[in-house]
N, C-alpha and C positions, 0 to 999 in steps of 0.2 A: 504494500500500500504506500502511495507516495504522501509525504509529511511536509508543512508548511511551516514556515517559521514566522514567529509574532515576535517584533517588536515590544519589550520593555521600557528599555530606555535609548536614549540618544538623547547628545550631549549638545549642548546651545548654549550660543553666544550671551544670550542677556537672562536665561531662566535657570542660574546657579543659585541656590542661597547663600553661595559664597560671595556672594557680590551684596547680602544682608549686612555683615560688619563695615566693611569700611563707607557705604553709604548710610548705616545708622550714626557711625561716628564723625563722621561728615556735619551731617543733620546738627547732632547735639554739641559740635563746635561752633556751628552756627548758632546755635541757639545759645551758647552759652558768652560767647562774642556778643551779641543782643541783650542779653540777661546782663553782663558785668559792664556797657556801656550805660544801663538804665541807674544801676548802683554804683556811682561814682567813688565812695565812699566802702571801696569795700576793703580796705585794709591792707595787710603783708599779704593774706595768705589767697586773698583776691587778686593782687598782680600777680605774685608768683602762678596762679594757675593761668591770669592773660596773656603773661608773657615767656612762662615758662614750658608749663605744662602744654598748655592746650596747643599752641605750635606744632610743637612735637606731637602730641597726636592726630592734628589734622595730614602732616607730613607723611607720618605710616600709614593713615587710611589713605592716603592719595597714591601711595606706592602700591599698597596693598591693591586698589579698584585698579591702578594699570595692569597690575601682573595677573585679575582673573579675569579683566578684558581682553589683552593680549593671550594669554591659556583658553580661552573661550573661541579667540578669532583662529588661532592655529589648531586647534581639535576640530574644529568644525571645518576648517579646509582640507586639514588632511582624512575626513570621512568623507568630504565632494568630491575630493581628486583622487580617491583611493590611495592614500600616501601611509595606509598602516598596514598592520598587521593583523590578519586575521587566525581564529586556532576554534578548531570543533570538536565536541566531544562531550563526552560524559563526564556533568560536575561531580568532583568528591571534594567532599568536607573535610578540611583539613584539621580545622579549630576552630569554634564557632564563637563571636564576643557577645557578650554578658547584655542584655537591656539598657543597662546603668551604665556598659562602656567598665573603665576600669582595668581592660585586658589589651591584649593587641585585637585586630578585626578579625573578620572570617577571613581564614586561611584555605580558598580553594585551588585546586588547580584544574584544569580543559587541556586537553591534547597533550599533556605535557609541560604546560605553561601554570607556573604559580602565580596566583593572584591575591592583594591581600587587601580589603573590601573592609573599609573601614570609616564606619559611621559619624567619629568623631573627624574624623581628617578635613581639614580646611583642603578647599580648593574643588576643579573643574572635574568632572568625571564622576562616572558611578561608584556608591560609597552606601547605598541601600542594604545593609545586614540582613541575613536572617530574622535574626530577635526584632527588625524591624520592618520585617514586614517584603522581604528581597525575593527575589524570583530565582536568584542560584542556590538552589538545595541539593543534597547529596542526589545523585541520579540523574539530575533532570537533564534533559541531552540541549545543549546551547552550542550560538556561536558567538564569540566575543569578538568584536574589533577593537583591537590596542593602539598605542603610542606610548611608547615604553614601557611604563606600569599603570599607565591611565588606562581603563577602562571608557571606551567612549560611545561604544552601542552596546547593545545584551538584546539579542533574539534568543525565544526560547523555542523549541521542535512541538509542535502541536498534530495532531494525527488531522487527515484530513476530513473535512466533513462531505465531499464530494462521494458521489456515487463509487466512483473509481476512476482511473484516466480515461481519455477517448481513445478513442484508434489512432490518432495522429501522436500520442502520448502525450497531451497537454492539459491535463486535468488538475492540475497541478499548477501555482504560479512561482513555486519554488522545491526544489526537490533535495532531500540529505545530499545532494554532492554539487547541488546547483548552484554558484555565487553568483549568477548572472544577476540571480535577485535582489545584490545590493544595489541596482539599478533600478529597481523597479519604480512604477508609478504611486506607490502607495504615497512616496513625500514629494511629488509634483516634479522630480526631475527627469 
């Protein structure tokens, strides 16, 4: 029976939550910029945070929002242009991390390939745990597209709901040995 693959995750330019901290800290430099202009009067420990502190942290959220804008534009080019690495196979569970975190991530590996999937990890790429709810569970038959150790798509092998093939053998829009399918129309290209 021919098997189709679904779509989990893929990785994009502006819908990381990693791009949540340094636009909240952005925000609350603005705002606090606003705030200690209104209170003229606000002492040592008020400049020290206008002219010391707060600087410096508006400085690393601005470094911080280039580096998951630029991780965001180069993941997302190199799954356009096929510029990664793809590996298929059956997940096993290496080590799996805690709800609470506290541990290293889920340690899987596919085809060969060690992956380590972890929930708390700042940055671009899939990082969905098990304990959270992740779609790599021991068994399940996937195929991962990489760039280095980023995880940047997760298809997982779904049986098909089609009759069966046709006589032309196209019953199917994607087949276990098929990668033509990272082509496909499903995301408009």
């Amino acid at each position: 029976m021919f098997q189709t693959f679904t779509t989990f995750f893929e990785v994009s330019r502006y819908s990381s939550d990693a791009l949540l901290w340094p636009v909240g800290v952005l925000a609350g430099g603005v705002l606090m910029i606003f705030v200690g202009r209104q209170k003229r009067d606000s002492g040592i420990v008020g400049k020290a945070m206008s002219f010391l502190v707060l600087p410096v942290l508006m400085f690393i959220a601005v470094v911080m929002l280039i580096s998951v804008l630029g991780d965001g534009r180069k993941f997302t080019e190199a799954l356009r242009t096929e510029h990664c690495s793809v590996v298929q196979g059956a997940v096993t569970v290496l080590h799996q991390q805690p709800y609470s975190g506290h541990s290293s991530g889920d340690l899987i590996e596919v085809g060969g390939k060690r992956f380590d999937v972890n929930y708390f990890r700042y940055g671009v790429g899939y990082k969905q745990t098990i304990s959270h709810g992740g779609c790599l569970t021991n068994g399940v038959l996937a195929r991962l597209h990489f760039l280095g150790d980023t995880i940047l798509r997760v298809e997982i092998q779904q049986p098909d709901t089609a009759l069966g093939p046709t006589a032309s053998g196209a019953g199917s829009s994607a087949t276990a040995g098929d990668d033509s399918s990272r082509r496909g129309s499903a995301f408009g290209r």
